[in-house]
C-alpha positions in Angstrom: 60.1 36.5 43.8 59.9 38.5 47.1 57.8 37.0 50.5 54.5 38.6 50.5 51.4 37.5 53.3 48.7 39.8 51.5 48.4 37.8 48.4 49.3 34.0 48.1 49.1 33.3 44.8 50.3 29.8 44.9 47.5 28.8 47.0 44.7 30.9 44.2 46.2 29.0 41.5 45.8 25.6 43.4 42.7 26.2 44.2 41.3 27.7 41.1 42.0 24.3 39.2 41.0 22.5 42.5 37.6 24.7 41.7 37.8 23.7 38.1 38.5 19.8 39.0 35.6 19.7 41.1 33.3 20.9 38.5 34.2 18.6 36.1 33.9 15.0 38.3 30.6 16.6 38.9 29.9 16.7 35.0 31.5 13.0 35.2 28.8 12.0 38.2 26.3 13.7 36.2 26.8 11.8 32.7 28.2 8.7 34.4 24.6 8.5 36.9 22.2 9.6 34.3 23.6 7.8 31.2 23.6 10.5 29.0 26.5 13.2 28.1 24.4 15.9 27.2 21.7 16.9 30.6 21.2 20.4 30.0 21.3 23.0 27.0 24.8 23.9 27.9 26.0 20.4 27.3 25.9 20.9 23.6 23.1 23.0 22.7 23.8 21.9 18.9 23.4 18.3 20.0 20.6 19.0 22.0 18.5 20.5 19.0 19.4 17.3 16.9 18.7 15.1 19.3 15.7 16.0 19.8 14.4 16.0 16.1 15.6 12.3 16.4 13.4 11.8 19.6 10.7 12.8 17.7 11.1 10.7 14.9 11.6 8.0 16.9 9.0 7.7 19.3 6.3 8.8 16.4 7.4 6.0 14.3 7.3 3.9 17.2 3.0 4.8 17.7 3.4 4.6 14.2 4.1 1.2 14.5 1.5 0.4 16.9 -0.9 2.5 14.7 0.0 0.0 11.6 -0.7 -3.1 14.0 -3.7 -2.4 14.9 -4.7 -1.5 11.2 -3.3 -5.3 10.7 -5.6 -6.5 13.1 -8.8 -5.0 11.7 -7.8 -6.6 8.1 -7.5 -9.9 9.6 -11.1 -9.3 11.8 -12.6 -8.4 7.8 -11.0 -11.4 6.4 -12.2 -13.8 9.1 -15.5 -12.5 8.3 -15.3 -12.5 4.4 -13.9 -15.7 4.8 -17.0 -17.0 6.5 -19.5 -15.2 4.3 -17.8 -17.4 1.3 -18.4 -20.4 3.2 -22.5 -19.5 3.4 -22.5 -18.6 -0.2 -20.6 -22.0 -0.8 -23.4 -23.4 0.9 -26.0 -21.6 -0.7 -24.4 -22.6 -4.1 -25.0 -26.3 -3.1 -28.5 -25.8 -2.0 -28.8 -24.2 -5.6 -27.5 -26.5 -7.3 -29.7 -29.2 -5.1 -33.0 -27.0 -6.3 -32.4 -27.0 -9.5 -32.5 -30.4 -9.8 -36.4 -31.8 -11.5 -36.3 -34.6 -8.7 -37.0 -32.6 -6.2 -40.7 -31.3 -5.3 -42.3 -27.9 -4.3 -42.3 -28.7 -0.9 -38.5 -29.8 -1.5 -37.3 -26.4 -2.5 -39.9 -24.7 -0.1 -37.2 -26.0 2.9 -34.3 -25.1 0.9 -35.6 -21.9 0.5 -36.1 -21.7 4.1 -32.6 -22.2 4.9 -31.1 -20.3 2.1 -33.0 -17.2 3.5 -31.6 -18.3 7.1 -28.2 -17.7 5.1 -28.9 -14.3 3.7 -30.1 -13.1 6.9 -26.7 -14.3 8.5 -24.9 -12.8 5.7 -25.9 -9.1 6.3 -25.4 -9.1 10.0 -22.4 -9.9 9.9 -22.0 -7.1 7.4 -23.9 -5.0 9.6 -22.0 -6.5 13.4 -18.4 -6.8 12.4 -16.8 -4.4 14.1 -12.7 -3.6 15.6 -12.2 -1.5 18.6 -16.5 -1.1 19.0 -16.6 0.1 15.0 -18.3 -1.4 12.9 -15.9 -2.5 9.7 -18.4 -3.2 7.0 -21.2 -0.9 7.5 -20.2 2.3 8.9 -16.5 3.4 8.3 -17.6 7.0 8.2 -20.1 8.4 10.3 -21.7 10.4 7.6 -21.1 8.7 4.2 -18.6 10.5 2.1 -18.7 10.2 -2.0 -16.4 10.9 -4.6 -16.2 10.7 -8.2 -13.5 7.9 -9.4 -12.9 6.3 -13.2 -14.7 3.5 -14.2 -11.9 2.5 -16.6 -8.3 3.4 -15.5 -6.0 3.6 -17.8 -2.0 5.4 -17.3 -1.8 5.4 -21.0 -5.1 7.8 -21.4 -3.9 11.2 -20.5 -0.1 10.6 -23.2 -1.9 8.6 -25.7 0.7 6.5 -26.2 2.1 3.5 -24.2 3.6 4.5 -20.8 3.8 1.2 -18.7 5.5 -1.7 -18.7 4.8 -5.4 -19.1 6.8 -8.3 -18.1 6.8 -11.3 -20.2 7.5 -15.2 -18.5 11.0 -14.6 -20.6 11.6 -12.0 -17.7 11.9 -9.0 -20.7 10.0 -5.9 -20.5 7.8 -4.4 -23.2 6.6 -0.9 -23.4 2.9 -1.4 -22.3 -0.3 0.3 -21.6 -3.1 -1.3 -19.1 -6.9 -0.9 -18.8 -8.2 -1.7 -15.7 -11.7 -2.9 -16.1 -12.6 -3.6 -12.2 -15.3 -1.4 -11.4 -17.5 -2.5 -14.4 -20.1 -4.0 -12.6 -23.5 -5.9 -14.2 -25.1 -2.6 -13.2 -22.8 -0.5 -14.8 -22.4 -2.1 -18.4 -24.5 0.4 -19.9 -21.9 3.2 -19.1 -19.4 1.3 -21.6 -22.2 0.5 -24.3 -21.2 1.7 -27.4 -17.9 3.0 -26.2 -14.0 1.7 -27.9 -10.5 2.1 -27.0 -8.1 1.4 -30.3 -4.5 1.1 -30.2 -2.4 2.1 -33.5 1.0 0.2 -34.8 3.0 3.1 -35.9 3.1 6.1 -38.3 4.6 4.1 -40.7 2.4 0.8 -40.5 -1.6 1.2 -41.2 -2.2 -1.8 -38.8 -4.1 -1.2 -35.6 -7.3 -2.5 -33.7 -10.8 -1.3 -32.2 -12.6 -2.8 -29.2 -16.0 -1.3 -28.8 -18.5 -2.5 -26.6 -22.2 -3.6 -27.3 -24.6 -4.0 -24.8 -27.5 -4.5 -27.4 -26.6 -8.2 -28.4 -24.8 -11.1 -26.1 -21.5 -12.7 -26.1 -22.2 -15.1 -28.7 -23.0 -12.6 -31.2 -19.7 -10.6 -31.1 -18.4 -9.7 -34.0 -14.5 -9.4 -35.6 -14.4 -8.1 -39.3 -10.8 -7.0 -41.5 -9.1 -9.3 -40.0 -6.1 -9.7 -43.2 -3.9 -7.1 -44.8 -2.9 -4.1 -43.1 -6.1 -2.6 -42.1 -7.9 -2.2 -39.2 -9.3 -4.9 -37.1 -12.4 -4.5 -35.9 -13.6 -6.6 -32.9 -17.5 -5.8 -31.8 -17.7 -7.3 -27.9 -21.3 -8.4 -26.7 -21.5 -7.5 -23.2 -25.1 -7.6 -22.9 -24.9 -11.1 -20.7 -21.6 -10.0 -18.8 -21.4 -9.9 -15.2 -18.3 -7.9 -14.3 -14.9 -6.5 -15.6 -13.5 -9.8 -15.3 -15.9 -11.4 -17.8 -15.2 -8.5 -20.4 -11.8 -9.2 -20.4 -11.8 -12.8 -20.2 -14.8 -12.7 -23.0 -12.5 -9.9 -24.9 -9.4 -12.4 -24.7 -11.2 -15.3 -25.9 -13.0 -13.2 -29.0 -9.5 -11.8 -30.2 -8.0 -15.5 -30.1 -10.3 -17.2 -31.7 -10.6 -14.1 -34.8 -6.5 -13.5 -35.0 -5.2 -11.0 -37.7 -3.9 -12.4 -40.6 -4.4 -15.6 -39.3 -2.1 -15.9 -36.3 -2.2 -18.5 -33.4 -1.9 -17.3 -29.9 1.6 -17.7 -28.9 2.6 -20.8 -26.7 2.7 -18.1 -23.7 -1.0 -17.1 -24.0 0.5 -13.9 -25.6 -2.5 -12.6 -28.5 -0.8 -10.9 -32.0 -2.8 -7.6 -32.7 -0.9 -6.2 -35.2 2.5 -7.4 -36.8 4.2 -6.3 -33.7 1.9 -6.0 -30.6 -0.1 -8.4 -28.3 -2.8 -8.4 -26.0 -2.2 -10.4 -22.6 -4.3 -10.4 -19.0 -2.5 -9.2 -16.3 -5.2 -10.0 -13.7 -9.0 -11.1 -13.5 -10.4 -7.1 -14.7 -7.0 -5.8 -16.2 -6.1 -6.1 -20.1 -2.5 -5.2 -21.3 -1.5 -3.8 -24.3 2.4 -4.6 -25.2 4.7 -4.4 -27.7 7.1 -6.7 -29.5 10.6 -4.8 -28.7 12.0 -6.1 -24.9 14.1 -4.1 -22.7 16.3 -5.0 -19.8 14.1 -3.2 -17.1 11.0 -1.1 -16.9 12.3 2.1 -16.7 13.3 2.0 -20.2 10.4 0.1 -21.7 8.3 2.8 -20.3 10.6 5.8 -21.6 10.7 4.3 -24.9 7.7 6.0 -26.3 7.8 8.9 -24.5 7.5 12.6 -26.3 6.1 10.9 -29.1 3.6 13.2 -31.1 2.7 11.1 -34.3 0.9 7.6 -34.3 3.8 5.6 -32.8 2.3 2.8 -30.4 -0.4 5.4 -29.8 -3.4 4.5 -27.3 -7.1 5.9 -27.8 -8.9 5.1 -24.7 -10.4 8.5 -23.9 -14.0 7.0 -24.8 -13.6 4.7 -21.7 -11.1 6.8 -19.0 -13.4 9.7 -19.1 -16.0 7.6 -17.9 -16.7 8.7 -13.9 -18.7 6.8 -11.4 -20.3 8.4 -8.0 -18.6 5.9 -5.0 -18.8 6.0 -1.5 -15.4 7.1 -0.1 -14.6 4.1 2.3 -10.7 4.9 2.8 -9.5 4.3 6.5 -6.3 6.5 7.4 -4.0 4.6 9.2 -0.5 7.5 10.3 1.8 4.9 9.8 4.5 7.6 9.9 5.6 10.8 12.3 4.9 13.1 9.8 1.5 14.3 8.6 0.1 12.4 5.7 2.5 9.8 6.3 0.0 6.8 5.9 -1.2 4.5 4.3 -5.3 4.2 3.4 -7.5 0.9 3.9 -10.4 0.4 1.8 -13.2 -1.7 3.4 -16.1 -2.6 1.2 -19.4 -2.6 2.8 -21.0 -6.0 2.2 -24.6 -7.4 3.4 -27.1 -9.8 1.1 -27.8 -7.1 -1.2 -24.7 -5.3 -2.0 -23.3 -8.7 -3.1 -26.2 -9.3 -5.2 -27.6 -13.0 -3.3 -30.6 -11.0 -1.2 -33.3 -12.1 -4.1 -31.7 -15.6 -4.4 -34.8 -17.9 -4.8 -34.7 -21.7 -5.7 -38.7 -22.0 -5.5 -38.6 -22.9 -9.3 -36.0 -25.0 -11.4 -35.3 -21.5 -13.7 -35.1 -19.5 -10.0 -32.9 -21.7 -9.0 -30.7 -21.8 -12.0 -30.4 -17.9 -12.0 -29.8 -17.7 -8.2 -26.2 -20.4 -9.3 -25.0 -17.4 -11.2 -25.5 -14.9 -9.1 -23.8 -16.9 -5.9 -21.3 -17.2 -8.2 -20.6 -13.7 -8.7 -21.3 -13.0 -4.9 -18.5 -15.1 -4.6 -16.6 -13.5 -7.4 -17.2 -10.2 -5.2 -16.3 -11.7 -2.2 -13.3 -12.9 -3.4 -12.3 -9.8 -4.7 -12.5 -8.0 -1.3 -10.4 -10.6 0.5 -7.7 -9.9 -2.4 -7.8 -6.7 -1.8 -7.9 -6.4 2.3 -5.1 -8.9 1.7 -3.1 -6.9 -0.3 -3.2 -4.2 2.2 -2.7 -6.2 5.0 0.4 -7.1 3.5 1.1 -3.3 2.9 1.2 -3.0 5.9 3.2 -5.0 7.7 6.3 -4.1 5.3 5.6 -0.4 6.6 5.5 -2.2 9.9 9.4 -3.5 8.8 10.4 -0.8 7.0 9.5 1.8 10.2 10.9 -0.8 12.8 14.3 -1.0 10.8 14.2 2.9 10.5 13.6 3.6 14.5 16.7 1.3 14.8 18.8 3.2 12.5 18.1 6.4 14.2 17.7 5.6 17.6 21.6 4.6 16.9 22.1 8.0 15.4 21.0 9.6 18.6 22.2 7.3 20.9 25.7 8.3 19.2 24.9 11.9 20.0 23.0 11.7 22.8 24.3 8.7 25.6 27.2 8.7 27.7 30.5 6.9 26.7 30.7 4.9 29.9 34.5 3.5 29.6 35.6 7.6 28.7 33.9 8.9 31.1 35.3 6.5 33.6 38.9 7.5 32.5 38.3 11.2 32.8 36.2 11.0 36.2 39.7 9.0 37.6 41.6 11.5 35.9 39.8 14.4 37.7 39.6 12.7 40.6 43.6 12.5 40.8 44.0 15.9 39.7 41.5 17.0 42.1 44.0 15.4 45.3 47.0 16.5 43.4 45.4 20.3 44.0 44.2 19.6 47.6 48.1 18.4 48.1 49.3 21.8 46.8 46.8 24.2 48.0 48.6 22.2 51.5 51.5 23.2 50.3 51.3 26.7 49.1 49.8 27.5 52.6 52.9 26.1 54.5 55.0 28.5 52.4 53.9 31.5 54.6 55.4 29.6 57.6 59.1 30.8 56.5 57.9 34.6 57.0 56.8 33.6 60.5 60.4 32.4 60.9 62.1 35.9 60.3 59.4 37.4 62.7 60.4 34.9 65.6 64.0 35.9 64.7 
């Protein structure tokens, strides 16, 4: 290689990678001081874009979170409150019952009264004064009252006509099943069912099957069961006329079909009630009646596949009559964005409650008979009461698993972009001291390549 002065190209390559040494412990300061390996775009634009998606996710499940707490909170503010309002109607139950006892005078009842009505009065404000976060819970969810038209009677099984559930038995085995859920039926809504049936037919091959209707004309005590032997049809004639609630029709529906059993069966020792020679009739909860056949399966999925496509009269369910039935309801669903995506939520429903929507406003124990009515219908204030606790409860607990199941999934991907996202500390350590060697290494040769001109200064002298 011959001596040239004009271009030392030892030195340029020295200090190019002297240039490109620098740069990079200046990446490693970077990543090393900020904690994360990608700072800009140009880091890893691809990473960037992902990492940012998972940003999102995260910190909108995290409000998310907080979102779902505070929706916690205001169940457990409308179950304190419930909770008291069942103590006052406990109270007003033993004044009742106190009233309606002969020993007492007018003058007696006259201060019960008094402080019965003391009771009512409490009862609506704190309908009216319960509130979370300066809203009121009870009486004004929406600002302008919203309605909707929902079922009276649900029923799954209504739109197929056949059975589409399933039911598990205290054996643990599933049975194909279809459910009526008889919760709104209120005293005030009887008249909507009057006259009205659901029936429920064995097979195409069996002439057995059974008829509910509903008659609001005569009492309980006057309900009727007729063909009850052979392979016919059983008729069963319910008398809802002194029924107070969905819960009394199926409790009053259970106790008619066991005590008039086809072809003179016994309920079984598990409550369970023979309809026909193969299915039952059980009560899944207070309002809800089940429908359920003999054959079991291992899980639900194919007990409730079982009778699917059917289009003859296998385990077919008529309960049109009743599903088609449509009530006008104040919409009182409270969006809680449990999740960070739009309409990832859950809804609360919040009854509104005062003295008159639970039915104790006209409570009176002034007479013996007033007194005796106004037990029943503390009874089903309570009943009502009851049944909003169960159901703020039930949501409440909705929520808090969201509350577990969003906590778990902000973990999972704050790891994901943490993996992506933050600096390897102990790497980037080994390449900064890499760099920083290679970076005196190149100041030593650039030192070097610039004493290699002396020799030409040599021949000069000479």
């Amino acid at each position: 290689m011959g001596m040239s002065v004009q271009t030392n190209m030892t030195a340029m390559f020295a200090s190019r990678n002297v240039g490109i040494t620098t740069g990079n412990i200046s990446k490693n300061t970077e990543k090393l001081a900020s904690g994360y390996k990608i700072n800009r775009a140009a880091d890893n634009a691809a990473g960037l874009a992902i990492s940012e998606k998972l940003r999102r996710q995260v910190r909108g499940l995290s409000q998310g979170t907080t979102n779902t707490q505070d929706g916690v909170s205001l169940c457990q503010v409308a179950d304190g409150s419930l909770a008291e309002v069942a103590s006052m109607l406990h109270r007003m139950n033993e004044l009742s019952i106190q009233a309606a006892n002969d020993t007492n005078t007018a003058i007696d009842r006259f201060y019960i009264q008094q402080e019965i009505n003391a009771l009512k009065l409490e009862i609506s404000r704190v309908g009216k004064t319960t509130s979370f976060n300066e809203r009121t819970i009870f009486d004004d969810i929406h600002a302008s009252p919203e309605f909707i038209d929902v079922p009276l009677v649900t029923s799954p099984a209504a739109t197929s006509g056949h059975l589409t559930e399933s039911y598990q038995t205290l054996d643990g085995r599933y049975h194909s099943a279809a459910t009526l859920d008889f919760s709104k039926v209120t005293a005030d809504r009887m008249d909507l069912i009057d006259g009205k049936s659901f029936t429920f037919t064995c097979s195409a091959h069996c002439d057995e099957a059974f008829k509910i209707t509903f008659d609001k004309s005569i009492p309980y005590a006057s309900s009727t069961a007729a063909d009850l032997t052979g392979k016919v049809t059983h008729n069963y004639t319910l008398g809802i006329q002194d029924l107070n609630n969905g819960a009394d029709i199926v409790s009053k529906l259970y106790e008619l079909v066991s005590n008039n059993m086809p072809n003179g069966a016994t309920p079984g020792s598990n409550g369970e009630l023979l309809v026909s020679h193969s299915n039952y009739l059980s009560i899944v909860n207070g309002s809800t009646l089940a429908i359920y056949s003999s054959r079991s399966f291992d899980n639900p999925e194919d007990a409730e596949s079982y009778y699917e496509g059917n289009t003859d009269r296998y385990g077919a369910v008529n309960s049109t009559a009743l599903t088609n039935i449509t009530v006008r309801e104040e919409n009182r669903n409270l969006w809680i964005q449990s999740g960070s995506e739009a309409g990832v939520g859950i809804y609360l429903n919040i009854p509104r409650m005062n003295a008159d929507i639970i039915g104790v406003n006209d409570v009176s124990v002034l007479t013996s008979v007033d007194a005796k009515e106004g037990i029943n219908k503390i009874k089903n204030a309570l009943a009502v009461i009851s049944k909003a606790r169960s159901d703020i409860g039930a949501q409440q607990n909705a929520l808090e698993h969201t509350i577990n199941n969003n906590e778990a999934t902000v973990e999972n991907t704050q790891a994901a972009e943490s993996r992506i996202r933050d600096t390897d500390m102990a790497k980037e350590m080994v390449s900064l001291s890499l760099n920083n060697i290679l970076q005196q290494v190149g100041d030593t040769m650039m030192s070097q390549a610039n004493q290699s001109r002396e020799g030409i200064l040599a021949l000069l002298r000479d």
